[in-house]
MIKEKOL-310468 format. One line per 3 residues: for each residue z, x, y of N, C-alpha, C. Coordinates in Angstrom, 1 decimal, always signed. Example, Ala and Ser with C-alpha at 12.3 -4.5 7.8 and 13.67 -1.06 7.14 Angstrom:
BEGIN
+7.8,+13.2,-5.7,+7.8,+12.3,-4.5,+7.8,+13.2,-3.3 ~ +7.1,+12.8,-2.2,+7.1,+13.7,-1.1,+7.9,+12.9,+0.0
//
This chain:
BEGIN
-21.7,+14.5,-14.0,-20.3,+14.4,-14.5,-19.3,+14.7,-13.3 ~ -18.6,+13.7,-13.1,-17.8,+13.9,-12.1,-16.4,+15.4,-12.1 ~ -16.5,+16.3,-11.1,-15.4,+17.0,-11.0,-14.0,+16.6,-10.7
-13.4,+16.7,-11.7,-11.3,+16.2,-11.9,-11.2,+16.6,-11.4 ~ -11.1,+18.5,-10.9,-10.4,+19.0,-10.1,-11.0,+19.2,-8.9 ~ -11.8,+18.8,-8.3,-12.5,+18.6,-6.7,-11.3,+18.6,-5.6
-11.4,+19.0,-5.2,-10.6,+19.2,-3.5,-10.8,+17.6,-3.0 ~ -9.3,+17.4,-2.8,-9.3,+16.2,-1.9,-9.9,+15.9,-0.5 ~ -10.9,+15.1,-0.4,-11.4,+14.9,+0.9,-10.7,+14.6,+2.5
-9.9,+13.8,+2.2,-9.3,+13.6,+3.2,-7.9,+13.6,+3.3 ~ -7.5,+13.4,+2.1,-5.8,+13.0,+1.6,-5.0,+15.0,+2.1 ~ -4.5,+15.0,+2.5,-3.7,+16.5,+2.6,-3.0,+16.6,+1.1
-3.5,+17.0,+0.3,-2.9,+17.0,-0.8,-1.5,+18.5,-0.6 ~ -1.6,+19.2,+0.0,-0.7,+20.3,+0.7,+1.0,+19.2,+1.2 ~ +0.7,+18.4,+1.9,+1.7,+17.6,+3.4,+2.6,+16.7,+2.1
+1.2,+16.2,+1.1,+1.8,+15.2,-0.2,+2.8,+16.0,-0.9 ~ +2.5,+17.4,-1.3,+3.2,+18.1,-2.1,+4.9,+18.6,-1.6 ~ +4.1,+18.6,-0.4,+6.2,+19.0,+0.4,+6.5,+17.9,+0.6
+6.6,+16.6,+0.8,+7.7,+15.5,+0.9,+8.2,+15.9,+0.3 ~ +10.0,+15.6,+0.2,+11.3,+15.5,-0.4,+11.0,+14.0,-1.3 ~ +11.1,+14.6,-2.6,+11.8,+13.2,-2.9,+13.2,+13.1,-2.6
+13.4,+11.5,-2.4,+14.7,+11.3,-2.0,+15.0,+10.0,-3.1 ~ +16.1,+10.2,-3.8,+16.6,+9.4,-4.9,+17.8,+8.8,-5.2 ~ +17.7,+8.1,-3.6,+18.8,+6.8,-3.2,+18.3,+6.1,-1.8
+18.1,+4.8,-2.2,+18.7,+3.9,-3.5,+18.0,+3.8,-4.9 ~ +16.5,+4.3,-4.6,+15.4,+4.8,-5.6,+15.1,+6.0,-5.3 ~ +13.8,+6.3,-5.9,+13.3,+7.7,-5.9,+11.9,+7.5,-5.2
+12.1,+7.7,-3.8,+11.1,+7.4,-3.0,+10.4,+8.9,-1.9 ~ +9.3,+8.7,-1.6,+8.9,+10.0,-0.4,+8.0,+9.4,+0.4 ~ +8.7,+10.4,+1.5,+7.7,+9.7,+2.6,+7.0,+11.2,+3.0
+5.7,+10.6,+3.7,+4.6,+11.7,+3.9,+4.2,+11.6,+5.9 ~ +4.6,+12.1,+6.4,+4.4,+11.2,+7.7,+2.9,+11.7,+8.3 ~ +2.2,+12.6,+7.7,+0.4,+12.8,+7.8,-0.1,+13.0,+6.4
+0.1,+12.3,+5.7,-0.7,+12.1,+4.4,-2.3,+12.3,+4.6 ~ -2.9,+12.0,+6.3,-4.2,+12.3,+6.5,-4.0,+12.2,+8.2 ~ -4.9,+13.4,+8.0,-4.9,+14.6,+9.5,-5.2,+13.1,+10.5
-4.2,+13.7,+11.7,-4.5,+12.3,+12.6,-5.9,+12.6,+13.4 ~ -6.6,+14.0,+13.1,-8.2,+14.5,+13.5,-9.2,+13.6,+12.5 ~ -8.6,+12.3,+11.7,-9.2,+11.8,+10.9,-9.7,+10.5,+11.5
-8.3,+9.8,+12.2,-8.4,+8.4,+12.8,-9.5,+7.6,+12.9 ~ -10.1,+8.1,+13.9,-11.2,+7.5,+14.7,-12.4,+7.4,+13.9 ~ -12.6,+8.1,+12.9,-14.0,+8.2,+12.1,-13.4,+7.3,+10.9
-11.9,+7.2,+10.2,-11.8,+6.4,+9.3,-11.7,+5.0,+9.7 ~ -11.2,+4.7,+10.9,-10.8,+3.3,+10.9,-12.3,+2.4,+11.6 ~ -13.3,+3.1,+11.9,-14.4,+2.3,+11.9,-15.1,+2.3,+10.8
-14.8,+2.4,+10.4,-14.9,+2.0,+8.7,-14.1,+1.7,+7.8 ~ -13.1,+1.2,+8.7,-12.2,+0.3,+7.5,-12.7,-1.1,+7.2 ~ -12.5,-2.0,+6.3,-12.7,-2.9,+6.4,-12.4,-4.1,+7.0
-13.0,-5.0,+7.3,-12.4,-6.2,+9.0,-11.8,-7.1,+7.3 ~ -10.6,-7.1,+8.1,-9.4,-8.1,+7.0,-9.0,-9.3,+8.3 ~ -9.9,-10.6,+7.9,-9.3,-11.6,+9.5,-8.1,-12.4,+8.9
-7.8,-12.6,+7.6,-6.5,-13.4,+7.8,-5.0,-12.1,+7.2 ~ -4.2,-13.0,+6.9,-2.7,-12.5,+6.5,-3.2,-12.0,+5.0 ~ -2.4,-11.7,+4.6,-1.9,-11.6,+3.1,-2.6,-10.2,+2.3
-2.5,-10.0,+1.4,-3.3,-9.0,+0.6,-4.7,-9.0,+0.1 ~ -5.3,-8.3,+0.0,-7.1,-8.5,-0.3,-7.4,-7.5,-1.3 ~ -8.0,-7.8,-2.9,-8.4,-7.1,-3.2,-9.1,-5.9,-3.1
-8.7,-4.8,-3.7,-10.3,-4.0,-3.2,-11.9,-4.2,-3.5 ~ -11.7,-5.1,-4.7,-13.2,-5.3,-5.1,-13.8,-6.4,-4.1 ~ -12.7,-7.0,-3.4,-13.5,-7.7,-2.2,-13.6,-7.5,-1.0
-13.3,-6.2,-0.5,-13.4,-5.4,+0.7,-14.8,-4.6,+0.5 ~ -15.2,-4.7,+1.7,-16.8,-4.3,+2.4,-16.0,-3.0,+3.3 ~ -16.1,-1.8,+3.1,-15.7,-0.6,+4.3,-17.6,+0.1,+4.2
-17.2,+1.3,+5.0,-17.9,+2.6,+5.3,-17.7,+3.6,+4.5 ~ -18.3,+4.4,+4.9,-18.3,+5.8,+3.8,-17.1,+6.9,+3.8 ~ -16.4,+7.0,+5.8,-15.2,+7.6,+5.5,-13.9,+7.0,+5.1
-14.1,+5.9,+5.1,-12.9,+5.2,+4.5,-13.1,+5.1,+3.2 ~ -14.3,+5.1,+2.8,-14.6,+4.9,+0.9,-13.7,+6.7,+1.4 ~ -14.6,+7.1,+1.3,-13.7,+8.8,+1.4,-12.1,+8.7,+0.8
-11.4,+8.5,+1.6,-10.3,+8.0,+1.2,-9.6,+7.5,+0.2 ~ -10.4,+6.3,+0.0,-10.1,+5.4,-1.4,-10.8,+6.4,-2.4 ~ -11.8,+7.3,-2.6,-12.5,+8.1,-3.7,-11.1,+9.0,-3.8
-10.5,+9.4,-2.6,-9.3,+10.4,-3.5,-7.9,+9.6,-4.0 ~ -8.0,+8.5,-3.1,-6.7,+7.8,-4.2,-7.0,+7.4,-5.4 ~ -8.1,+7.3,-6.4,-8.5,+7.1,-7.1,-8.8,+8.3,-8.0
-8.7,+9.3,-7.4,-9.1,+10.7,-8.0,-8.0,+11.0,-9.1 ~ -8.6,+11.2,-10.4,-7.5,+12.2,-11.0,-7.0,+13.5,-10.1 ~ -7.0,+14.2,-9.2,-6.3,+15.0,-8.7,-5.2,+14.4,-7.8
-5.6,+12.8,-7.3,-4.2,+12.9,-6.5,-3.2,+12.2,-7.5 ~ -3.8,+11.5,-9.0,-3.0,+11.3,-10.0,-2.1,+12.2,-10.0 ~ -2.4,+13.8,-10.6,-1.5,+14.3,-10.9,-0.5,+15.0,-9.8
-0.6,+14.6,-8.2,+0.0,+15.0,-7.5,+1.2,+14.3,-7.6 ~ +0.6,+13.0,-7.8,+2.1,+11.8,-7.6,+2.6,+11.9,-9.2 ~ +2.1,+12.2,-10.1,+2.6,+12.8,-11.5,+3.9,+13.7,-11.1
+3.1,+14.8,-10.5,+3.9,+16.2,-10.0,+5.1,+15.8,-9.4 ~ +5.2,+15.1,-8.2,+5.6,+14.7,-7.9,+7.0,+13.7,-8.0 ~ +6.9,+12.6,-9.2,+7.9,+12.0,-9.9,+8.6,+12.2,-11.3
+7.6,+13.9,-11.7,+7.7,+14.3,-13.0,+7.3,+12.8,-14.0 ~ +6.6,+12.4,-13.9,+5.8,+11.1,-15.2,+4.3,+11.4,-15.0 ~ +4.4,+10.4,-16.4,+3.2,+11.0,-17.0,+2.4,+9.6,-17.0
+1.1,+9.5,-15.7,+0.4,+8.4,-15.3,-1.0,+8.2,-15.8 ~ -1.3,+9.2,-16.9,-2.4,+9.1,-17.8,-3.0,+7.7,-18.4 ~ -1.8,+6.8,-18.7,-2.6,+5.8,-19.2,-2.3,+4.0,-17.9
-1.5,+5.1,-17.0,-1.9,+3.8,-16.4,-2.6,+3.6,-15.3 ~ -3.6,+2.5,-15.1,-4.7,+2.8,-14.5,-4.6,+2.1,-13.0 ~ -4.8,+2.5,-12.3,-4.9,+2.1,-10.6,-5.0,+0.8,-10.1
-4.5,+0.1,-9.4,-5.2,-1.0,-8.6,-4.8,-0.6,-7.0 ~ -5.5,-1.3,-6.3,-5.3,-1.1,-4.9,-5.5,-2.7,-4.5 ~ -4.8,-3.0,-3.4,-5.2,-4.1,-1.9,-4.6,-4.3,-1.1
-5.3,-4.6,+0.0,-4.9,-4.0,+1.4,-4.6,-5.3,+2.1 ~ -3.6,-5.2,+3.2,-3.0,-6.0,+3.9,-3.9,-5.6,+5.5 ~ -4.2,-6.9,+6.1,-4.5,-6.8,+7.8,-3.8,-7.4,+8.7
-3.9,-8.1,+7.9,-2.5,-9.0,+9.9,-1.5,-9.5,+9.0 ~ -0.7,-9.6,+10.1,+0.7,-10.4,+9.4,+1.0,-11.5,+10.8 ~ +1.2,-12.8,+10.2,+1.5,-14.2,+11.4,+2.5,-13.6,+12.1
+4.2,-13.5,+11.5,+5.2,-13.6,+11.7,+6.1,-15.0,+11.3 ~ +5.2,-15.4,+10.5,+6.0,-16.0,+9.8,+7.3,-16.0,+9.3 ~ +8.5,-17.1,+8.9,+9.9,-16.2,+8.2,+9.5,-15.9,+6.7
+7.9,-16.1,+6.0,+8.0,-16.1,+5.0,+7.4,-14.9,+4.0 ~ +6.8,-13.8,+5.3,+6.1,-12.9,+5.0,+7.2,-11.7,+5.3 ~ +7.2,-10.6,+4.9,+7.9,-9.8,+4.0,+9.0,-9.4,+2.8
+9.2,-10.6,+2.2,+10.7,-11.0,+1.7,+10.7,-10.0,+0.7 ~ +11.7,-9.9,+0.6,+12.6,-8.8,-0.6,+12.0,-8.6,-1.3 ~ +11.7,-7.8,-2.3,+11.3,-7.8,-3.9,+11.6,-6.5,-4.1
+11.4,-6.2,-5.6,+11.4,-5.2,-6.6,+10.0,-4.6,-7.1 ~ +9.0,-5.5,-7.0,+7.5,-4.9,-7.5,+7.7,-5.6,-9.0 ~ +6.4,-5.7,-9.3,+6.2,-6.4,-10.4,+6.6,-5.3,-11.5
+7.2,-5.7,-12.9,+8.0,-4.8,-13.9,+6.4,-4.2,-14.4 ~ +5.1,-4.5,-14.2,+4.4,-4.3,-14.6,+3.8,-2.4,-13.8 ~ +4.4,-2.6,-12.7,+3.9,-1.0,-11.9,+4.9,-0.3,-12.0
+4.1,+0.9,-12.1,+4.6,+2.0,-12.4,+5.9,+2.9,-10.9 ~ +4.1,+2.9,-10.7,+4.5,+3.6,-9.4,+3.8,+3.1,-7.9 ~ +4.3,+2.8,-7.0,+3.8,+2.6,-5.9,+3.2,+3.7,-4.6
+2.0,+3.4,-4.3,+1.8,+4.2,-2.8,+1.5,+3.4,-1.7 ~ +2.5,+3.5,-0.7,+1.7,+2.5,+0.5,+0.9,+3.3,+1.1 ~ +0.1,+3.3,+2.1,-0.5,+4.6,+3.2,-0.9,+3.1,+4.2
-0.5,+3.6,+6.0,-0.4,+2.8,+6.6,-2.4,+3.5,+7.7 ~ -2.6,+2.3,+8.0,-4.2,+2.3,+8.6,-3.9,+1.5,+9.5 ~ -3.0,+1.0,+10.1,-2.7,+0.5,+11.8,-2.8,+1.7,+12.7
-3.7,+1.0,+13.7,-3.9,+2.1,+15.2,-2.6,+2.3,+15.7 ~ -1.7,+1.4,+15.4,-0.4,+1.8,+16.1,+0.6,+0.6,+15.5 ~ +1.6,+0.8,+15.7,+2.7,-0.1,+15.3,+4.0,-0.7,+16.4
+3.7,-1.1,+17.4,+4.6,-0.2,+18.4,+5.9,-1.5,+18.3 ~ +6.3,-2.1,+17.2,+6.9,-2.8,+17.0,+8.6,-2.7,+16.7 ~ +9.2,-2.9,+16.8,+10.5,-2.9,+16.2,+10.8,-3.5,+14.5
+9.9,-4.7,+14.6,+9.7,-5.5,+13.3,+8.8,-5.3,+12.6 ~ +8.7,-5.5,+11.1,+7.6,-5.3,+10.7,+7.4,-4.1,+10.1 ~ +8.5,-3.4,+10.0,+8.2,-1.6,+9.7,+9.0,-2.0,+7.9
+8.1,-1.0,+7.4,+8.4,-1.8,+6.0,+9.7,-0.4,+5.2 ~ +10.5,-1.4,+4.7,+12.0,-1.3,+4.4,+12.7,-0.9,+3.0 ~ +13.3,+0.4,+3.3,+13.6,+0.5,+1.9,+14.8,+0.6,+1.5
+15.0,-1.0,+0.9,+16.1,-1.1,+0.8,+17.5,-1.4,+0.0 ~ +18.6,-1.4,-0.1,+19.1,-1.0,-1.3,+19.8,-2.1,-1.8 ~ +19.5,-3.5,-1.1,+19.9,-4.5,-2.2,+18.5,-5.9,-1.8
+18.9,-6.9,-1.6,+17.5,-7.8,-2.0,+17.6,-8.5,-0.1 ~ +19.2,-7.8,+0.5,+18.8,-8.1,+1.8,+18.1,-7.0,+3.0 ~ +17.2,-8.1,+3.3,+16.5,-6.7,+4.6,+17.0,-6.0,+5.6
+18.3,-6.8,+6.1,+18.9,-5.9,+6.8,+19.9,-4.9,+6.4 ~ +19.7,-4.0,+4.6,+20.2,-3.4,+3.9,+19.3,-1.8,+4.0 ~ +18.8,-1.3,+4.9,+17.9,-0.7,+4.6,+18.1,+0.7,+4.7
+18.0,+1.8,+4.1,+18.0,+3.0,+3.8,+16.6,+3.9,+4.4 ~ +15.6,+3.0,+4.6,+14.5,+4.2,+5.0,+13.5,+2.8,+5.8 ~ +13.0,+3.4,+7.0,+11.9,+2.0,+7.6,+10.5,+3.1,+7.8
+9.9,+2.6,+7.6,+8.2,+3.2,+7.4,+7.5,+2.3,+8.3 ~ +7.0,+2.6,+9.2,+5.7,+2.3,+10.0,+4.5,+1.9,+9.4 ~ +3.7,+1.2,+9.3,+2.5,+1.1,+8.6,+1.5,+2.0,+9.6
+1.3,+2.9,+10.1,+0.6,+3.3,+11.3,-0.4,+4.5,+10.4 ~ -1.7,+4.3,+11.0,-2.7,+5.7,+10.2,-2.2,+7.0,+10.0 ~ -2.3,+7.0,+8.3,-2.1,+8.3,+8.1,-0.8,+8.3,+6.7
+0.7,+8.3,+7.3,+1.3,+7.7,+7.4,+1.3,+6.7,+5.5 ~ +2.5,+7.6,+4.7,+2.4,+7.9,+3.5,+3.8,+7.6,+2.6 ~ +3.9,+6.1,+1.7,+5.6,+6.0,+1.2,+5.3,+5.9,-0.3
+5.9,+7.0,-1.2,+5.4,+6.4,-2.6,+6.8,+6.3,-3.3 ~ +6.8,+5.3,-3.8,+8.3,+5.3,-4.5,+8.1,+4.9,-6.3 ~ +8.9,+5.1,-7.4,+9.3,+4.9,-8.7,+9.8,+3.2,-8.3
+8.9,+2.6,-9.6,+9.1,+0.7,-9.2,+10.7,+0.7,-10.3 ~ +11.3,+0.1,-10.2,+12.7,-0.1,-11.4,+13.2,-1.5,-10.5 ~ +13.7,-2.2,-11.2,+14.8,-3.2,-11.0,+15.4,-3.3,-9.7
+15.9,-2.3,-8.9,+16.6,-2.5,-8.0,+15.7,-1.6,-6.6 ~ +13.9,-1.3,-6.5,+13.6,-0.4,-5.8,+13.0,-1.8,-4.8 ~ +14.1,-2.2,-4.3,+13.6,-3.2,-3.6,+13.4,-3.0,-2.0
+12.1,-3.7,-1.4,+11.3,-3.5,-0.2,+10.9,-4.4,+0.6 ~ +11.1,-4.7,+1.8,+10.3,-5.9,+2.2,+9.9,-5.4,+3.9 ~ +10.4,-6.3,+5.0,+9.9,-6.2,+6.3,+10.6,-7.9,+6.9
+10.5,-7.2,+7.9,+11.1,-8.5,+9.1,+10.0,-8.9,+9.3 ~ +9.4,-10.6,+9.8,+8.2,-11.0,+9.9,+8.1,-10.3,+11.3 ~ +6.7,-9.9,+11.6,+6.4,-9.5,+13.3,+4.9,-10.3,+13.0
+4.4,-10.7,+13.7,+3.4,-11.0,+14.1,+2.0,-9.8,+14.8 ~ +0.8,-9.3,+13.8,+0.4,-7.7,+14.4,-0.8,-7.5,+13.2 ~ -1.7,-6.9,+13.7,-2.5,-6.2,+13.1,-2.0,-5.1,+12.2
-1.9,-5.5,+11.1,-0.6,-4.5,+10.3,-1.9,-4.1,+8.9 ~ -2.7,-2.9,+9.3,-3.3,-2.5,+8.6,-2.6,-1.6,+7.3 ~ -2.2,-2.0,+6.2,-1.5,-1.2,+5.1,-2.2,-1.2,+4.1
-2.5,-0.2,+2.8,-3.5,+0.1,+1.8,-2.2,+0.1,+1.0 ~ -2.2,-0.7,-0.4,-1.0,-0.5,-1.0,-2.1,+0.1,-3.0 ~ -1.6,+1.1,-3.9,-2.3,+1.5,-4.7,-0.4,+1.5,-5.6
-1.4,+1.0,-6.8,-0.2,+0.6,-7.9,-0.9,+1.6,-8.9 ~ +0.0,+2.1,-9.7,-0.2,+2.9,-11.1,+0.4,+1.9,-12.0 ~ -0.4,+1.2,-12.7,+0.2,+0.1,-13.7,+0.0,+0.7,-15.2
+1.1,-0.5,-15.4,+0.6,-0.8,-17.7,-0.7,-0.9,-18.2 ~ -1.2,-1.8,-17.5,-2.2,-1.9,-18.5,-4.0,-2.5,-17.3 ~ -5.0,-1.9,-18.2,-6.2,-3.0,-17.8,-5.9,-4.6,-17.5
-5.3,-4.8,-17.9,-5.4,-6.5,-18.3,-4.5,-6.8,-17.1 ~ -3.7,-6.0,-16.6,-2.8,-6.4,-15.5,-3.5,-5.9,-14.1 ~ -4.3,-5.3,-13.9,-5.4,-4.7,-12.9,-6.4,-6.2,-12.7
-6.9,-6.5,-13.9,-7.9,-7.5,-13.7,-6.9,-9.0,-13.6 ~ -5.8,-9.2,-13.9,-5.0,-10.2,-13.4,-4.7,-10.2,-11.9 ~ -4.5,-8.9,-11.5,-3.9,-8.8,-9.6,-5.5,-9.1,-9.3
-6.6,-8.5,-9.5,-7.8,-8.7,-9.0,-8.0,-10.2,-8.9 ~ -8.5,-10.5,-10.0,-8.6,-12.1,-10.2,-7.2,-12.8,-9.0 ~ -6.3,-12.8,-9.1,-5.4,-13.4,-8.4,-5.6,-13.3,-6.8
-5.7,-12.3,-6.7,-5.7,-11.8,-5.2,-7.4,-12.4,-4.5 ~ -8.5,-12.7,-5.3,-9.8,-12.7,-4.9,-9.9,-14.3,-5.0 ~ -8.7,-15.1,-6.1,-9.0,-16.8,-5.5,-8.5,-16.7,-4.1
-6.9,-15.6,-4.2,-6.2,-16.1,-2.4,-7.0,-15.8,-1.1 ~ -7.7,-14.8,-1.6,-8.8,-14.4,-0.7,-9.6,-15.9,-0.3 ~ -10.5,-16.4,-1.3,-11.2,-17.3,-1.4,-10.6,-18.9,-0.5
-8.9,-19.1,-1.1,-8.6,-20.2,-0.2,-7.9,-19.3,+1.2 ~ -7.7,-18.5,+1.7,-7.6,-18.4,+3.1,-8.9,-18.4,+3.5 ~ -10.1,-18.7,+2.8,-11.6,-18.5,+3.8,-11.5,-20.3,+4.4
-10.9,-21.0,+3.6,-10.7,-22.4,+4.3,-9.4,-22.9,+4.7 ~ -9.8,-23.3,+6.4,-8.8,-23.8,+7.0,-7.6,-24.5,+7.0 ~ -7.8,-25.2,+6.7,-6.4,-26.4,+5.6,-5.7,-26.2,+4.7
-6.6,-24.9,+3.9,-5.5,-24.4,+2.8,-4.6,-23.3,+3.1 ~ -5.3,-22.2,+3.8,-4.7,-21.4,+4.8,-3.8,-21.5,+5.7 ~ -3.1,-22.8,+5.9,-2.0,-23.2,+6.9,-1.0,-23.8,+6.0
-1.6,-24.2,+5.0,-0.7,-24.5,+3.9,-0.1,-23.5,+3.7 ~ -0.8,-22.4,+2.9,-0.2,-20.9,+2.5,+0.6,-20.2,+3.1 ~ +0.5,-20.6,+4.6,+0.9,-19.5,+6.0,+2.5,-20.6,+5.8
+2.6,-21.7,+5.4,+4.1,-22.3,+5.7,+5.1,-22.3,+4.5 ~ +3.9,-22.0,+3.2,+4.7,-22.4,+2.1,+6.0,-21.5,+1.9 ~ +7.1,-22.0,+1.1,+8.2,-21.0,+1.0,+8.2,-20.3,-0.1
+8.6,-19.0,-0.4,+8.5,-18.0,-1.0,+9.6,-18.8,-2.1
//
């Protein structure tokens, strides 16, 4: 029988606990070592190899054991109730999804504005790039649906921690850069049925970037 209350493996559940929330233009925190940078080098060979753009399921990522490590505590009822603690809500019945981004082209069509789907609760990004050393590309939190409106820019770089409350106006995106932009994104949603919808959705897009022709399609189409 699995232990609820087990000690978080890798996540600093301590670093998580002192962020500020900050609740303008939403109710967001940032963690800037969410996981010890004495972690790096053992987690990211064992991250999973992501070769095109876009988002990837987790059920169709292949990692190692210290990066499962990781994913075992974002998944953990204990760091549930941190980000519970955290936003004061109550995330009991909604259940997790996760998937991860690896490269970005630089396309004008990749980062654009949004709000997050009315279906998530709560968002956590955690950034798994060896480095970011970009100007573009740092992802944006911003306080209307334009990117250059932005109130908070986050690095996607290891470790490296942004969880915000989804509403109407918690809108986010990024300037396109062109980069190895390793980011783990984990949703607290409504319902099963909406977990197995991003899954399913996310594992055809997987499927047509594995062929060439459709993959250049996708990389032009407009948002």
């Amino acid at each position: 029988m699995p232990n609820n209350d087990a000690p978080l493996t890798l996540l600093d559940e301590a670093a998580i606990r002192a962020a500020d929330l900050r609740h303008s233009p939403y109710d967001f925190a940032f963690v800037e070592h969410a996981i010890a940078p004495q972690f790096k080098e053992e987690v990211l060979r064992d991250a999973p190899p992501i070769p095109d753009r876009g988002s990837y399921a987790l059920p169709s990522l292949r990692y190692g054991p210290r990066f499962g490590a990781a994913i075992q505590d974002l998944l953990s009822p204990r760091f549930r109730r941190v980000v519970e603690d955290k936003f004061d809500t109550d995330l009991s019945a909604c259940p997790p999804a996760i998937v991860m981004m690896g490269n970005t082209t630089g396309h004008y069509n990749e980062g654009h504005a949004h709000p997050d789907s009315k279906h998530k609760i709560i968002t956590v990004l955690l950034g798994f790039s060896r480095e970011w050393p970009y100007e573009r590309g740092r992802l944006r939190v911003l306080r209307s649906s334009d990117r250059e409106d932005f109130e908070f820019e986050f690095a996607p770089e290891f470790g490296r921690m942004l969880m915000f409350r989804v509403c109407d106006h918690s809108w986010h995106g990024f300037l396109p850069q062109k980069g190895q932009r390793m980011s783990l994104q984990l949703c607290f949603v409504d319902s099963e049925w909406y977990v197995r919808k991003e899954y399913f959705r996310h594992s055809i897009s997987a499927f047509v970037k594995s062929v060439p022709l459709l993959r250049k399609v996708i990389e032009w189409a407009p948002r």
